[in-house]
TORKOL-4160 file (C-alpha; in steps of 0.2 Angstrom, whole numbers, padded with zeros to 4 digits, m for minus):
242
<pt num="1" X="0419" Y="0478" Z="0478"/>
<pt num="2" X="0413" Y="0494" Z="0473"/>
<pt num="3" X="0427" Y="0509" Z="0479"/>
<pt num="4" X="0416" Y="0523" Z="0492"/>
<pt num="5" X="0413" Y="0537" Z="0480"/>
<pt num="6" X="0425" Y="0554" Z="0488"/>
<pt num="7" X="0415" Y="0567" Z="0493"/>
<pt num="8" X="0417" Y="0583" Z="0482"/>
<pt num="9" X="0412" Y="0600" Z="0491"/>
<pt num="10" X="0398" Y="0608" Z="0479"/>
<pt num="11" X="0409" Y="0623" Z="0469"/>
<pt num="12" X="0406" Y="0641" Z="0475"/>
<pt num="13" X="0394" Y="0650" Z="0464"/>
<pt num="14" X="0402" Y="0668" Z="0457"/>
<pt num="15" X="0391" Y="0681" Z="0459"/>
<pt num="16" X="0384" Y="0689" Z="0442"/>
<pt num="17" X="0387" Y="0707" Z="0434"/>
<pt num="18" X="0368" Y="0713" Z="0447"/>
<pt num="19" X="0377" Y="0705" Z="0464"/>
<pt num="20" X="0393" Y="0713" Z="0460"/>
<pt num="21" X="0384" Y="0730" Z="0456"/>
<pt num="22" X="0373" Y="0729" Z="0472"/>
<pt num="23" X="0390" Y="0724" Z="0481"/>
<pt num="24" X="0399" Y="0739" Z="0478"/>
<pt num="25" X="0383" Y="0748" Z="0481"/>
<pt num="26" X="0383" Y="0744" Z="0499"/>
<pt num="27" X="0402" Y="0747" Z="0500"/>
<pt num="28" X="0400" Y="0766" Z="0492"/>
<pt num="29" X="0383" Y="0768" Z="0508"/>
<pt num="30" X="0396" Y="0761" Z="0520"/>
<pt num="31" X="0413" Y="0770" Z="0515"/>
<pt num="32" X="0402" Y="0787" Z="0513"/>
<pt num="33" X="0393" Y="0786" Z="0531"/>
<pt num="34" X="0412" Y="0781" Z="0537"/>
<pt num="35" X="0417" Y="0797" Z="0528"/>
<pt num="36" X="0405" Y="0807" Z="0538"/>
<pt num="37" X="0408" Y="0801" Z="0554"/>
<pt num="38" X="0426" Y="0805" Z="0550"/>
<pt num="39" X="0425" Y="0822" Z="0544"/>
<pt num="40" X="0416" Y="0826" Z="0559"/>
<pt num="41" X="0429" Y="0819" Z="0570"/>
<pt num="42" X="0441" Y="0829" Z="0561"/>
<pt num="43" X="0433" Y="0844" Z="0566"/>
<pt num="44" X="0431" Y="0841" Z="0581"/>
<pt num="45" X="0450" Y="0837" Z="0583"/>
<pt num="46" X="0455" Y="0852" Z="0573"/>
<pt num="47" X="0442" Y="0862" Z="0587"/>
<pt num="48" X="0453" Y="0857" Z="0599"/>
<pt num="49" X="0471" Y="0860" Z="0593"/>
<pt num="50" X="0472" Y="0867" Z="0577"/>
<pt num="51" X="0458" Y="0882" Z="0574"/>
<pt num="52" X="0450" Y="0884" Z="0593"/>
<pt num="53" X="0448" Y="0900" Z="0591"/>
<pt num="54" X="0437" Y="0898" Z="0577"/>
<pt num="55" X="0428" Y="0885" Z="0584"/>
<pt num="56" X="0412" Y="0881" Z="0575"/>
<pt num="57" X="0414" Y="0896" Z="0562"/>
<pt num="58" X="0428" Y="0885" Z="0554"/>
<pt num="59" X="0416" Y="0874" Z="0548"/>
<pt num="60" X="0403" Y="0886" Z="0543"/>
<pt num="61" X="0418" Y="0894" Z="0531"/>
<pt num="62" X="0419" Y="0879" Z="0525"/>
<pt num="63" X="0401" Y="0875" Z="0520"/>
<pt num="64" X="0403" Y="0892" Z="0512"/>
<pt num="65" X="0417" Y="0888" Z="0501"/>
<pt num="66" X="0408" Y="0872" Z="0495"/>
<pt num="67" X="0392" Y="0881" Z="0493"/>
<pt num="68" X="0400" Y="0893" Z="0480"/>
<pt num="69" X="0409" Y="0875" Z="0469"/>
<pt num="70" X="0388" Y="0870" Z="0470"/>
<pt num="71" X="0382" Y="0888" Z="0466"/>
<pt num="72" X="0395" Y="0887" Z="0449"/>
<pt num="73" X="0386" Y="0872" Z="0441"/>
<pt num="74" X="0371" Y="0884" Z="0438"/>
<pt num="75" X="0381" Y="0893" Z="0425"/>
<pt num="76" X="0379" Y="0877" Z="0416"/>
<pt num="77" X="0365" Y="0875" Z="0404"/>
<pt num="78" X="0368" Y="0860" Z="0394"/>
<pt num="79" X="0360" Y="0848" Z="0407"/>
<pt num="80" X="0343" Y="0855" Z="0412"/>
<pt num="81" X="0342" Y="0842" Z="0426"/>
<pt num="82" X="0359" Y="0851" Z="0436"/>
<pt num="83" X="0346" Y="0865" Z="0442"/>
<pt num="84" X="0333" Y="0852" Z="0450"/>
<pt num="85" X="0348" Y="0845" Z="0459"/>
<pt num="86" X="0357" Y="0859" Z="0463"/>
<pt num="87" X="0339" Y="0867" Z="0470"/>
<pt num="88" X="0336" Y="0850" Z="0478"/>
<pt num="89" X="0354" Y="0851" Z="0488"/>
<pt num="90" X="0352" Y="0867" Z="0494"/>
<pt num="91" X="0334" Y="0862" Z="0501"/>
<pt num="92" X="0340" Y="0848" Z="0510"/>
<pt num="93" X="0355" Y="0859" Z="0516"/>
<pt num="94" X="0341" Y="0872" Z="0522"/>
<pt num="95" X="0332" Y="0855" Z="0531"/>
<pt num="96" X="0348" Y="0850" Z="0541"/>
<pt num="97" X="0351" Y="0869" Z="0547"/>
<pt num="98" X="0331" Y="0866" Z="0555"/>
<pt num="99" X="0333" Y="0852" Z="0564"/>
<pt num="100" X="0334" Y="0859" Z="0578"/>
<pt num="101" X="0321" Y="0849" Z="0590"/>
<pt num="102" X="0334" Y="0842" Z="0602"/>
<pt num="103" X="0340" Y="0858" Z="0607"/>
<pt num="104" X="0322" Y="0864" Z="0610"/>
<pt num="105" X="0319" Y="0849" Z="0620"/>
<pt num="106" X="0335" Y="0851" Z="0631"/>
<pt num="107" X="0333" Y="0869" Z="0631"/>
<pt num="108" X="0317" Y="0869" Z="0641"/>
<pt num="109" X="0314" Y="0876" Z="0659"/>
<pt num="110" X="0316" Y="0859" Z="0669"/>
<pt num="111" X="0300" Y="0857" Z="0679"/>
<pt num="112" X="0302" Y="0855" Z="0699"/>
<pt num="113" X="0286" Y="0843" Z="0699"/>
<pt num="114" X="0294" Y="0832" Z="0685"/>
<pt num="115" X="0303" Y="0820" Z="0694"/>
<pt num="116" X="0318" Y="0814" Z="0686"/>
<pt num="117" X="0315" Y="0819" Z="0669"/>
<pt num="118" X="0319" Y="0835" Z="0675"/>
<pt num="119" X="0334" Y="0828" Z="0682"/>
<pt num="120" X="0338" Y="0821" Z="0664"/>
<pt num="121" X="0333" Y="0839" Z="0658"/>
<pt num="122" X="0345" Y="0851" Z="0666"/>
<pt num="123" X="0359" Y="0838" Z="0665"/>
<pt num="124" X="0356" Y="0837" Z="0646"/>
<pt num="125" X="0355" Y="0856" Z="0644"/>
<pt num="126" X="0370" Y="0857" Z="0656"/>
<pt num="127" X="0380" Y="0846" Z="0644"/>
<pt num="128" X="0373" Y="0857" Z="0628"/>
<pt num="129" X="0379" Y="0870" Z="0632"/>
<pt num="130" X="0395" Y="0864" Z="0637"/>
<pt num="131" X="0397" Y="0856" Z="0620"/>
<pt num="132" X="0387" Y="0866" Z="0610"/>
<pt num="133" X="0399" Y="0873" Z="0598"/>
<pt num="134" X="0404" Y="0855" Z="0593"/>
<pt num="135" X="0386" Y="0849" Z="0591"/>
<pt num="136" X="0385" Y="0864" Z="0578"/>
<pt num="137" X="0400" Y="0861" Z="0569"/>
<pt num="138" X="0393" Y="0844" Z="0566"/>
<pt num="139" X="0377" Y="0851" Z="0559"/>
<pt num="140" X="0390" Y="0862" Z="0546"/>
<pt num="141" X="0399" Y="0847" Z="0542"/>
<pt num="142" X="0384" Y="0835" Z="0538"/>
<pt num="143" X="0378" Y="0851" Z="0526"/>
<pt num="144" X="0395" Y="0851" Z="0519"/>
<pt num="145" X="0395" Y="0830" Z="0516"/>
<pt num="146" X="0377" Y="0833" Z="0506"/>
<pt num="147" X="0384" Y="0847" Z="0495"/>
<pt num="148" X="0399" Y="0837" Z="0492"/>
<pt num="149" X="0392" Y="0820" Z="0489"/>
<pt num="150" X="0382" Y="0831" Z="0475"/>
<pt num="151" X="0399" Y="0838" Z="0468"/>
<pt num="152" X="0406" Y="0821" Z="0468"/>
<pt num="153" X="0391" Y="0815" Z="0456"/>
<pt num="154" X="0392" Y="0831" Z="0445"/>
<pt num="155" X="0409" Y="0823" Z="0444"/>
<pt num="156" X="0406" Y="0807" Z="0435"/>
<pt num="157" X="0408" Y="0813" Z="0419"/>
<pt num="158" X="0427" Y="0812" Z="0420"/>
<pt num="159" X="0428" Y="0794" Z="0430"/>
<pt num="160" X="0417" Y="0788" Z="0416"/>
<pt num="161" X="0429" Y="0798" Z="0402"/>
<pt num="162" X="0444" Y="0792" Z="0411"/>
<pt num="163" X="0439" Y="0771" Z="0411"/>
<pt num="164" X="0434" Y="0775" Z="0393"/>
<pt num="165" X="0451" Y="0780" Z="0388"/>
<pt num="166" X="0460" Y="0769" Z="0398"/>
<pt num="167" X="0449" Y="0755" Z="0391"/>
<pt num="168" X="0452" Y="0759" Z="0374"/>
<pt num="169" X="0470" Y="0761" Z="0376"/>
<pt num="170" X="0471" Y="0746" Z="0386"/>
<pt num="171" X="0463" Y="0734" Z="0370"/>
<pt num="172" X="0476" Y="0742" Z="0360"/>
<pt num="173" X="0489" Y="0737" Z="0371"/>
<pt num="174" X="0483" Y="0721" Z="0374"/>
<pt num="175" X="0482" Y="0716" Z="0354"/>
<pt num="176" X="0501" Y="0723" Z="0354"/>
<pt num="177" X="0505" Y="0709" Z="0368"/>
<pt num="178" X="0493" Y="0697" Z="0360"/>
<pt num="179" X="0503" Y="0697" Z="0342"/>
<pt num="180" X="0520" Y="0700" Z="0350"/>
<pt num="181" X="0518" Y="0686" Z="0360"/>
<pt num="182" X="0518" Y="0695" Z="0377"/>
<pt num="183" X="0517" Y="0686" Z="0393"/>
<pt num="184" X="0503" Y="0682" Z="0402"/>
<pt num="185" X="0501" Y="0689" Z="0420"/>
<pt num="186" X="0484" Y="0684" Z="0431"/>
<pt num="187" X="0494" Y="0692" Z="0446"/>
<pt num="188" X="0492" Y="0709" Z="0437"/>
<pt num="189" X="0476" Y="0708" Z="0431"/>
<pt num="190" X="0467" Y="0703" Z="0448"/>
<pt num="191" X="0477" Y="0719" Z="0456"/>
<pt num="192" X="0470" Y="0731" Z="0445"/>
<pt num="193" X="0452" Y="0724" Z="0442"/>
<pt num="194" X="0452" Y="0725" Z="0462"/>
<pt num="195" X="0459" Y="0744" Z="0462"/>
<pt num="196" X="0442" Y="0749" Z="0451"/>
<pt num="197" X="0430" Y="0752" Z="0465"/>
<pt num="198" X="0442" Y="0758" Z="0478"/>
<pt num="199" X="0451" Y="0771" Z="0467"/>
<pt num="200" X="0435" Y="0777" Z="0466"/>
<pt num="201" X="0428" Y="0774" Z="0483"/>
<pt num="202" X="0445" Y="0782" Z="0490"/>
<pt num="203" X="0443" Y="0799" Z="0481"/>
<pt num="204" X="0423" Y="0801" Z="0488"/>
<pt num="205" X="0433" Y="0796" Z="0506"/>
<pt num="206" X="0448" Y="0810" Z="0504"/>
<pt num="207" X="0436" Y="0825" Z="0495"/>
<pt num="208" X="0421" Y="0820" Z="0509"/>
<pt num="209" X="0434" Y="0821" Z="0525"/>
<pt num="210" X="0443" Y="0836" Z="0519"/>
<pt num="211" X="0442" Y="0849" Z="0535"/>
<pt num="212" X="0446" Y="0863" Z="0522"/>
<pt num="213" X="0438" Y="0871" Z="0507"/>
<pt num="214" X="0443" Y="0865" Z="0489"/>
<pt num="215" X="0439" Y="0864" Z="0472"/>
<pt num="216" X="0434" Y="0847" Z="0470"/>
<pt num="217" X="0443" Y="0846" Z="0454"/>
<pt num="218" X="0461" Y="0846" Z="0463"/>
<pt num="219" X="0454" Y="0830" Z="0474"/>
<pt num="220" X="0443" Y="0820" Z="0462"/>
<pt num="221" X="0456" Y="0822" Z="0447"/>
<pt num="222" X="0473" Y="0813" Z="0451"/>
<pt num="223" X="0459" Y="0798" Z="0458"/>
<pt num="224" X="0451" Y="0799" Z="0441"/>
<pt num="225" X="0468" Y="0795" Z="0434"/>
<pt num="226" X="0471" Y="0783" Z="0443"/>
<pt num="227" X="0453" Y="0774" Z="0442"/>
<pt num="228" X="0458" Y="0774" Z="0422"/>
<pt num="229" X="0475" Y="0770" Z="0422"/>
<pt num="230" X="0468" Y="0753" Z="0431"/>
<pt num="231" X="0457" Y="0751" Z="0420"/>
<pt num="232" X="0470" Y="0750" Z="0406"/>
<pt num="233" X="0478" Y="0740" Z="0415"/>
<pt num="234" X="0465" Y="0728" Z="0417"/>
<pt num="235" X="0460" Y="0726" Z="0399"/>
<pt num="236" X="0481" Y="0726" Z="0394"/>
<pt num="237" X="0482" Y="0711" Z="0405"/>
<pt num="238" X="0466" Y="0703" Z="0400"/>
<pt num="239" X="0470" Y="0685" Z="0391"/>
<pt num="240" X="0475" Y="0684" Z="0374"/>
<pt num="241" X="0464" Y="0671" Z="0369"/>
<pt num="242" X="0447" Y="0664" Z="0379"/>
């Protein structure tokens, strides 16, 4: 009698160098609209303990200090294209300053004849202008998060440097372990493979939410470090023999 064959669960497919690209894609979109909405909370908090006398001018300091960091890559000739994004930024910056059609709305004489929209109306414009100063530090903040996301791509230069030396350093060390007879450590190498994309992902988050003015090079630099320090690590630990 012929044994029942066992039933054996189809094996999962990896995804390929495109899905794992488009993969941390969507995490970047994610993490960076995160860091908006959290930079904008920030404020707010710091609004109402830290800097209320400032209020919304604390933001608008800020946007300032970030637009004189953007303004500085214009001394830089070698990459024609800088100008064009610079220009760009500062265009969509102006865009966000003009969008200004809810507060036209709501600012509107409420009409007697109109029923309960103008009920809607006056308590809308009630609330505006209760909360006005917040609703305009938002607008500074989200014109701070467009000139910093530009920063952080003039900044790629030196994650791209810093893999490419702690790749190359990492090979070395790995042909050191491969003809010394090193031991092999998958624990290791699946840690830092996985600390790639959140090394990265973690220094757009801290640089974006920042409630204060900095150069972008004190933020993005020590994650730049460590962004190629685990890439060294991953190509030390790679296996000695496939």
């Amino acid at each position: 009698m012929a044994k029942p064959q066992q039933y054996q669960p189809p094996k999962r497919k990896e995804p390929g160098l495109l899905g794992n690209l488009f993969s941390a894609l969507v995490q970047l979109v994610v993490w960076l609209i995160i860091s908006l909405m959290l930079s904008i909370i920030i404020e707010w908090i710091g609004m109402i303990w830290f800097w209320p006398e400032m209020g919304s001018e604390h933001a608008k300091a800020v946007l300032a200090t970030d637009q004189t960091y953007l303004n500085q890559q214009l001394y830089d000739q070698s990459i024609p294209i800088k100008n064009d994004v610079v220009a760009t930024t500062h265009q969509a910056v102006t865009w966000i300053a003009h969008q200004s059609w809810f507060e036209t709305i709501i600012q509107m004489v409420p009409s007697a004849s109109a029923g309960t929209f103008a009920v809607f109306q006056e308590w809308a414009h009630d609330l505006y202008q209760q909360y006005r100063d917040y609703l305009q530090a938002s607008t500074y903040v989200t014109q701070t998060f467009v000139i910093r996301l530009v920063l952080i791509v003039f900044s790629l230069p030196i994650f791209l440097l810093a893999a490419l030396v702690g790749g190359v350093d990492g090979l070395v060390e790995r042909d050191l372990r491969r003809w010394g007879g090193g031991r092999e450590s998958s624990n290791v190498f699946n840690l830092a493979r996985r600390s790639i994309v959140p090394a990265f992902i973690a220094a757009c988050v801290v640089y974006i939410s920042l409630p204060i003015g900095v150069s972008p090079v004190i933020v993005i630099l020590p994650f730049a470090i460590l962004l190629g320090l685990a890439v060294r690590i991953t190509f030390e630990r790679l296996k000695k023999y496939f």
